[in-house]
MMTF fields as JSON, N, C-alpha, C and O atoms, coordinates in Angstrom:
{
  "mmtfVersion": "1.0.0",
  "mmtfProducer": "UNKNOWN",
  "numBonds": 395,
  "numAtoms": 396,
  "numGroups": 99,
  "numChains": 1,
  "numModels": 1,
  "chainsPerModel": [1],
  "groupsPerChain": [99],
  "chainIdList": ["A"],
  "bondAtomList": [4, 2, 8, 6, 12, 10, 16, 14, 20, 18, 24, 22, 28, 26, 32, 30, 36, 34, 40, 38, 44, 42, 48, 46, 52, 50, 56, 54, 60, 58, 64, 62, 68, 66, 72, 70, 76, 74, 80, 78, 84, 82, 88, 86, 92, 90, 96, 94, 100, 98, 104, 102, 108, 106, 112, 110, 116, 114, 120, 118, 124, 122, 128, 126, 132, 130, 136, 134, 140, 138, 144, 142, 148, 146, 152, 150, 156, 154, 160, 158, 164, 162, 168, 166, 172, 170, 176, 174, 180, 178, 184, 182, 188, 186, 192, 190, 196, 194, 200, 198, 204, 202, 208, 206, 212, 210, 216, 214, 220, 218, 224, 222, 228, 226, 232, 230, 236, 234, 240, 238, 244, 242, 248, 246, 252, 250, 256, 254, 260, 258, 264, 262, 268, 266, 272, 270, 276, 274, 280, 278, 284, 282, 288, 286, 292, 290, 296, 294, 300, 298, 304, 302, 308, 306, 312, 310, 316, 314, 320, 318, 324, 322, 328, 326, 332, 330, 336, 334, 340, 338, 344, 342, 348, 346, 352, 350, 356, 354, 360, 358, 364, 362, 368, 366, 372, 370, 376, 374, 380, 378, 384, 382, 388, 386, 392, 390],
  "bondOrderList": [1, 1, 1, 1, 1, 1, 1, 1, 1, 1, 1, 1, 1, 1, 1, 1, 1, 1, 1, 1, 1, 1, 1, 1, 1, 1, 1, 1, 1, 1, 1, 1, 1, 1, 1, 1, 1, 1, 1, 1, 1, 1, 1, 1, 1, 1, 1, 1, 1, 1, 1, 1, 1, 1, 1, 1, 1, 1, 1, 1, 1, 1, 1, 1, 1, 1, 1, 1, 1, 1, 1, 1, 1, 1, 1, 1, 1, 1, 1, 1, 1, 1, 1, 1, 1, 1, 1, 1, 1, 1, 1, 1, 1, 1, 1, 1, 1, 1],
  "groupList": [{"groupName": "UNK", "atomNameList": ["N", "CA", "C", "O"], "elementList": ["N", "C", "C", "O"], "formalChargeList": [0, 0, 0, 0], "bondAtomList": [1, 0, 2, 1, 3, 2], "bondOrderList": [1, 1, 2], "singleLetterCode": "X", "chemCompType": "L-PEPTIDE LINKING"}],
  "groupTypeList": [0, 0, 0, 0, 0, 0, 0, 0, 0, 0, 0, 0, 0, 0, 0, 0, 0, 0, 0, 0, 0, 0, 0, 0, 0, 0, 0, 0, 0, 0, 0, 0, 0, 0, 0, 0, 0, 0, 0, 0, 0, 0, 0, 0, 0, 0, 0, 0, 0, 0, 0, 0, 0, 0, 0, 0, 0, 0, 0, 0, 0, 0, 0, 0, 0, 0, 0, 0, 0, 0, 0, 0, 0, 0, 0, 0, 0, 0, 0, 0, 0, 0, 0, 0, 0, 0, 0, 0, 0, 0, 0, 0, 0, 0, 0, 0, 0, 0, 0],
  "groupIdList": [1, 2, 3, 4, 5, 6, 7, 8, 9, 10, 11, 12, 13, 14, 15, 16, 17, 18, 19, 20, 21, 22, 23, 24, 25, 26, 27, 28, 29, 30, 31, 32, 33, 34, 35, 36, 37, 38, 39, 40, 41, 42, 43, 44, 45, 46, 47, 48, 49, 50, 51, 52, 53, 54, 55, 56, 57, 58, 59, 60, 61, 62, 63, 64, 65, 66, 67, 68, 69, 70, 71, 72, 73, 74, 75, 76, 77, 78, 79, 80, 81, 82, 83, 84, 85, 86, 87, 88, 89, 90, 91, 92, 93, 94, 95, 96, 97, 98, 99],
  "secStructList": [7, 7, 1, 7, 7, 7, 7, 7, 2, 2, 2, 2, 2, 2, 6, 6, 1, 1, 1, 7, 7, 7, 7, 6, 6, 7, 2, 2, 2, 2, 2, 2, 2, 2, 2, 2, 2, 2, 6, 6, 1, 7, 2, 2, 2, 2, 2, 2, 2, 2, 2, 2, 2, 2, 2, 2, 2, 1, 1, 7, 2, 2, 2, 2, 2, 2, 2, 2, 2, 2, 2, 2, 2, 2, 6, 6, 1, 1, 2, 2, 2, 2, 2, 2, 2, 2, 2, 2, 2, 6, 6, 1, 7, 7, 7, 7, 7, 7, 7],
  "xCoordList": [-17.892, -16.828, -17.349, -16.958, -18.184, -18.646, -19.735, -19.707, -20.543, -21.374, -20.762, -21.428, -19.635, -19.112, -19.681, -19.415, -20.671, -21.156, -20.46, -20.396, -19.885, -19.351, -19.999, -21.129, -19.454, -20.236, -19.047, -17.829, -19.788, -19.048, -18.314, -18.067, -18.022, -16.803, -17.004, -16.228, -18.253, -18.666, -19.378, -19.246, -19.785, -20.088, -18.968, -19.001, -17.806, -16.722, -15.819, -15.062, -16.389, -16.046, -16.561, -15.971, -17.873, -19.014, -19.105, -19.533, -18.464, -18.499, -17.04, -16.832, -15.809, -14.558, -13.664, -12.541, -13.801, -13.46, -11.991, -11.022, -12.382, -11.08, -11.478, -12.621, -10.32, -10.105, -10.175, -10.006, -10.436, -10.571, -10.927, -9.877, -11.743, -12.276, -11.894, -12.131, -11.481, -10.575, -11.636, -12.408, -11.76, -12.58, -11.234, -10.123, -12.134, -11.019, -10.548, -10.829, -9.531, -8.074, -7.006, -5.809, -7.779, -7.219, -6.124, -5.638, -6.014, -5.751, -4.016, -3.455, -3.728, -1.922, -1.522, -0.834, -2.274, -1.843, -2.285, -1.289, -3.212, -3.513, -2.704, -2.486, -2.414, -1.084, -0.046, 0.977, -0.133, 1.524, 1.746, 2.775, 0.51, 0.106, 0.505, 1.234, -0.32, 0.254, 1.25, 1.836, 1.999, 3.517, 4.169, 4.907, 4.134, 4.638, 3.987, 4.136, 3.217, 2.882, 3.495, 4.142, 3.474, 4.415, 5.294, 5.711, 5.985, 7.827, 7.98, 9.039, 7.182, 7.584, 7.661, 7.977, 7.211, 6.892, 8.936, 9.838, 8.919, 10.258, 9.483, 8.523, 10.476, 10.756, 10.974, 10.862, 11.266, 11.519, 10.131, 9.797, 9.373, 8.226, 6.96, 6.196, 7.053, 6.19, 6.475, 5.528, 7.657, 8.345, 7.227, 6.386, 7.722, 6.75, 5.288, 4.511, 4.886, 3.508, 2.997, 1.891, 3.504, 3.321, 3.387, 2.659, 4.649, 4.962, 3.913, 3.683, 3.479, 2.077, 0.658, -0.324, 1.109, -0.517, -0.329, -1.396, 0.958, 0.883, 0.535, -0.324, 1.527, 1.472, 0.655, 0.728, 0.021, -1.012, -2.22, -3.005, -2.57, -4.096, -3.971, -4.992, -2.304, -2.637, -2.658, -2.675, -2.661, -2.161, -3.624, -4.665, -3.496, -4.632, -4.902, -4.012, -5.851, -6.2, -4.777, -3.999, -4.424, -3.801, -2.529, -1.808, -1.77, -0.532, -0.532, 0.61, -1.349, -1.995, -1.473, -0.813, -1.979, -1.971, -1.015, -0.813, 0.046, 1.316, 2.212, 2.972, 2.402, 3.341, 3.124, 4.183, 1.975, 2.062, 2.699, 3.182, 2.77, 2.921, 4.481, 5.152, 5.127, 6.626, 7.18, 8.114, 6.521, 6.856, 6.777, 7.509, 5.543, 5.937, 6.568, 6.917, 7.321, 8.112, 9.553, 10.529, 9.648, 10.788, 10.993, 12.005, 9.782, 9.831, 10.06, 10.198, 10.103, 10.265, 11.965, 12.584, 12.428, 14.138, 14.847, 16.045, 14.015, 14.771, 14.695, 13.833, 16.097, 16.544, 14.795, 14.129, 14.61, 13.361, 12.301, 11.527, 12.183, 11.286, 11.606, 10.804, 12.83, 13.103, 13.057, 12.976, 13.14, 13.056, 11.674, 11.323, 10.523, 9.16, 8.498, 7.473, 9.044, 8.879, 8.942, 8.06, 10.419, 11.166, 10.572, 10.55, 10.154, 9.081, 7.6, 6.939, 7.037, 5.57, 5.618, 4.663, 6.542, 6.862, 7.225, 6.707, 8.057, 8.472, 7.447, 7.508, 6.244, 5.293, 5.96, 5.484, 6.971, 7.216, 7.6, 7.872, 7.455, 7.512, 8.641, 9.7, 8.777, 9.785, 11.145, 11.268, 11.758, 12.859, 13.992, 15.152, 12.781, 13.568, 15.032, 15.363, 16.128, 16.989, 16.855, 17.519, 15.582, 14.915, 16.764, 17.647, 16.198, 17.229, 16.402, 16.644],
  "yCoordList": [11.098, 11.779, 13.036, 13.179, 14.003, 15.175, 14.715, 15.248, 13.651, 13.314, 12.47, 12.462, 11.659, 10.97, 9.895, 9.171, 9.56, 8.554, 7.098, 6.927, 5.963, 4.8, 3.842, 3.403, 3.579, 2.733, 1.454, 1.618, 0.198, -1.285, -1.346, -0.536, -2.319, -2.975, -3.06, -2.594, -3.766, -3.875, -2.668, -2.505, -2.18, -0.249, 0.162, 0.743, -0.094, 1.033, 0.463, 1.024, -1.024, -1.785, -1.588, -1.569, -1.45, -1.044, 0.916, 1.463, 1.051, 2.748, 2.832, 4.045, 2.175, 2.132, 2.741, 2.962, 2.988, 3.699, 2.412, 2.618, 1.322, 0.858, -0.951, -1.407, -1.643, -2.385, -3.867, -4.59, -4.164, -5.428, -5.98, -5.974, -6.432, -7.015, -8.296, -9.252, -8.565, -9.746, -9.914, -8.983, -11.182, -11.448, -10.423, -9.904, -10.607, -10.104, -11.024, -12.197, -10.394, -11.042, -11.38, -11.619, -11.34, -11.991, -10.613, -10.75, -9.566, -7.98, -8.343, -8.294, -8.589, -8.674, -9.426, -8.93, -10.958, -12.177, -11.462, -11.33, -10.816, -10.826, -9.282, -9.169, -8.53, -6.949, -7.828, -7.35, -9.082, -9.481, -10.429, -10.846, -10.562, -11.877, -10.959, -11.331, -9.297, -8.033, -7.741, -7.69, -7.399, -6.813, -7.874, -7.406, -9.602, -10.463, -10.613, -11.658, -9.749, -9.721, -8.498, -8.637, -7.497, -6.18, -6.333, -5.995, -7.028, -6.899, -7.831, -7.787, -8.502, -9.193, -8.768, -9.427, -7.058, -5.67, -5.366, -5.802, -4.352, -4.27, -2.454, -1.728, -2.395, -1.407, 0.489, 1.502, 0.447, 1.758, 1.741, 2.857, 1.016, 0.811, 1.426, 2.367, 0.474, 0.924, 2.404, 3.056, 2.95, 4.293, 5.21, 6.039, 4.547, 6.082, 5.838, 6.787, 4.695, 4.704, 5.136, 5.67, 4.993, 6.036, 7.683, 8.545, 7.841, 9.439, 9.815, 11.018, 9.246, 9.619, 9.914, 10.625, 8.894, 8.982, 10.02, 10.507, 10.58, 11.494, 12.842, 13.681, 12.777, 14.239, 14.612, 15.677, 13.865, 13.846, 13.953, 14.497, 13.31, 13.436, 15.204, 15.887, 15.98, 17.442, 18.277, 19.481, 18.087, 18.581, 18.889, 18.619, 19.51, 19.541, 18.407, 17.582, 18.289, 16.797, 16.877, 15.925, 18.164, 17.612, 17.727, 17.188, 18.416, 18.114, 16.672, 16.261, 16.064, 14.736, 13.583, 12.593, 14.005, 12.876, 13.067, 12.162, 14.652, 14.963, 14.329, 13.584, 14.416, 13.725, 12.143, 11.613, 11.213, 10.208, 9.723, 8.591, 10.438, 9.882, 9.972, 9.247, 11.006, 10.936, 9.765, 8.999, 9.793, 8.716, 7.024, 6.101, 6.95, 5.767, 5.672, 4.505, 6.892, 6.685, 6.708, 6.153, 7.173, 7.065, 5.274, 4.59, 4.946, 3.112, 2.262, 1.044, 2.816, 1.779, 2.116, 1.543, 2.763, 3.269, 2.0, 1.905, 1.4, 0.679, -0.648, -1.198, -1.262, -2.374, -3.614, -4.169, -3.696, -4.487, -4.317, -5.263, -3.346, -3.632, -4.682, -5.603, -4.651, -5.536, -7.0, -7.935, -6.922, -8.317, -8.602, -9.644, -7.797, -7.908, -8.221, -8.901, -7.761, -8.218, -9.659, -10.444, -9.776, -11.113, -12.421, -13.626, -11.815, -13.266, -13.135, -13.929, -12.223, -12.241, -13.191, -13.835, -13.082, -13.751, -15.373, -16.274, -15.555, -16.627, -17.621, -18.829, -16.374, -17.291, -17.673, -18.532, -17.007, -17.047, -15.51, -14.399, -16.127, -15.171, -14.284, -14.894, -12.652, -11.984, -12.208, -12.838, -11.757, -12.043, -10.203, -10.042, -8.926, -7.789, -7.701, -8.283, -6.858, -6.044, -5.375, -5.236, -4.651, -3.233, -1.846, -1.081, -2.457, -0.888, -0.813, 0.056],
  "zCoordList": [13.429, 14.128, 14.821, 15.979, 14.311, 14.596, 16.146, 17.255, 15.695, 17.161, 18.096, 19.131, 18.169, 18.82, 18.985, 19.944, 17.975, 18.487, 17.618, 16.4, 18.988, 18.327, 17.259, 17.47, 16.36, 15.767, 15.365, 15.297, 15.136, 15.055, 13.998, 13.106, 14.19, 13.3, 12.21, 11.375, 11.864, 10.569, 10.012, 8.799, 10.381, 10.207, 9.626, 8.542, 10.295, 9.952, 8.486, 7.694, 8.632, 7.406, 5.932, 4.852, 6.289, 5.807, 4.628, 3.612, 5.649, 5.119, 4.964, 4.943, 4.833, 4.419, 5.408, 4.956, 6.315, 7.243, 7.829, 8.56, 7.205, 7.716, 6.791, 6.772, 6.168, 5.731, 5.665, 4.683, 6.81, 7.434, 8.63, 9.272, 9.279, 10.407, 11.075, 10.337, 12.004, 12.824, 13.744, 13.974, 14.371, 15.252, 16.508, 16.401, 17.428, 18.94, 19.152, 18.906, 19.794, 19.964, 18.771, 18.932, 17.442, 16.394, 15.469, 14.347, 16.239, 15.744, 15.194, 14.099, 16.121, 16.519, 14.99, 14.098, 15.006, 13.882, 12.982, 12.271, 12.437, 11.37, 10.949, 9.743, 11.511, 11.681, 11.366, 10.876, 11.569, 11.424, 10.056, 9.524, 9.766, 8.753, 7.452, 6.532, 7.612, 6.498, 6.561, 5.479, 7.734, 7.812, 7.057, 6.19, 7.108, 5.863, 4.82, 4.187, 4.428, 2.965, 2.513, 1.476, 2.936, 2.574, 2.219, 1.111, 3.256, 3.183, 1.938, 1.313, 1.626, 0.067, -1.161, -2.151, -1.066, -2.181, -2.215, -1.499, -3.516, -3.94, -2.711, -2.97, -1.496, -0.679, -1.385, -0.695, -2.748, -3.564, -4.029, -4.427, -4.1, -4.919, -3.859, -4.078, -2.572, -1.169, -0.737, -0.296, -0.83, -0.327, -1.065, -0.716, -2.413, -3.427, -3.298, -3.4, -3.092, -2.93, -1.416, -1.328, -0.649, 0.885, 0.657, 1.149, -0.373, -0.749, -1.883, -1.998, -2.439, -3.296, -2.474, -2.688, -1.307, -0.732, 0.331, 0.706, 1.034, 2.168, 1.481, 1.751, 0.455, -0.524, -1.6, -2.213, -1.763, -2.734, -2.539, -3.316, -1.197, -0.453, -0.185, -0.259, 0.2, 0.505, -0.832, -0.573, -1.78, -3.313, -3.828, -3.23, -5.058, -5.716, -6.461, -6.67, -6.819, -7.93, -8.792, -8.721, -9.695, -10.768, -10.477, -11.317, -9.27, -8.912, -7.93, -7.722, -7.464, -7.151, -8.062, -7.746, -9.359, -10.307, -11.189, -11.999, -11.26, -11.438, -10.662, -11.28, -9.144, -8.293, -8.566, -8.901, -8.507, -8.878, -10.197, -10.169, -11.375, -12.553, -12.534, -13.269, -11.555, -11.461, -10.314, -10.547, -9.229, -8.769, -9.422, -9.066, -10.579, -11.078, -11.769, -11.946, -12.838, -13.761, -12.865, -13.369, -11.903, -10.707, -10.577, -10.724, -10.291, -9.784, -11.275, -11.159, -12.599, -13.835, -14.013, -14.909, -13.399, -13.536, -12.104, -11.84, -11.586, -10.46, -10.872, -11.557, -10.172, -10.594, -9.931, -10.805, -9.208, -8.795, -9.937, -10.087, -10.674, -11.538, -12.424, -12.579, -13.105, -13.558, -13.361, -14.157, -11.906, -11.706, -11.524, -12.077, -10.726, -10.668, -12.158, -12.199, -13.276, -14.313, -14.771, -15.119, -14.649, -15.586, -14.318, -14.569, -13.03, -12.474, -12.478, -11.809, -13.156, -13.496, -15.205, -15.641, -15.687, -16.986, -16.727, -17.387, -15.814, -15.429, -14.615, -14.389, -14.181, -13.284, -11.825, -11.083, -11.574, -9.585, -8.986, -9.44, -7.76, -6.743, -6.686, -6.535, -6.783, -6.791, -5.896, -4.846, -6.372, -4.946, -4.934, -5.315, -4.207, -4.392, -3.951, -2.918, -4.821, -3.815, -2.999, -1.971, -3.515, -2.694, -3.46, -3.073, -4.598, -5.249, -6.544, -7.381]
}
């Protein structure tokens, strides 16, 4: 970042700088292939885990790993856990309220 100098795909894969590699052209399907794997998460569950990672990356380590431990005890009080439960037991696929 500091020299500007570009480096590839697999470089940036390589040093974590980003998650996954698509051939070209293949960017859009495979953005859309995740956006339907997401939306299959209980939505109270994704919220706090976005609000852990915006506010927590600015925090100190231990108000970091303070805000996280309230946000998950926040996500075992919602009705989707329950059910994310009783179908990991059952062996199928969740089906959230998103409450």
């Amino acid at each position: 970042m500091f020299t500007g100098d570009p480096i590839s795909a697999e470089k940036a894969l390589q040093i974590g700088l980003v998650d996954h590699v698509v051939p070209k052209g293949e960017g859009l399907n495979y953005a859309k292939k995740q956006a339907e794997k997401i939306n299959r998460f209980s939505l109270p569950a994704l919220i706090r885990i976005k609000k852990a990672i915006n506010e927590g990356l600015q925090a100190p380590l231990w108000e970091g790993i303070q805000l996280e431990a309230q946000l998950f005890e926040e996500v075992f009080q919602t009705e989707d856990i329950k059910e994310g439960v009783q179908a990991f037991i059952e062996k199928r696929e969740a089906s959230f309220s998103h409450r």
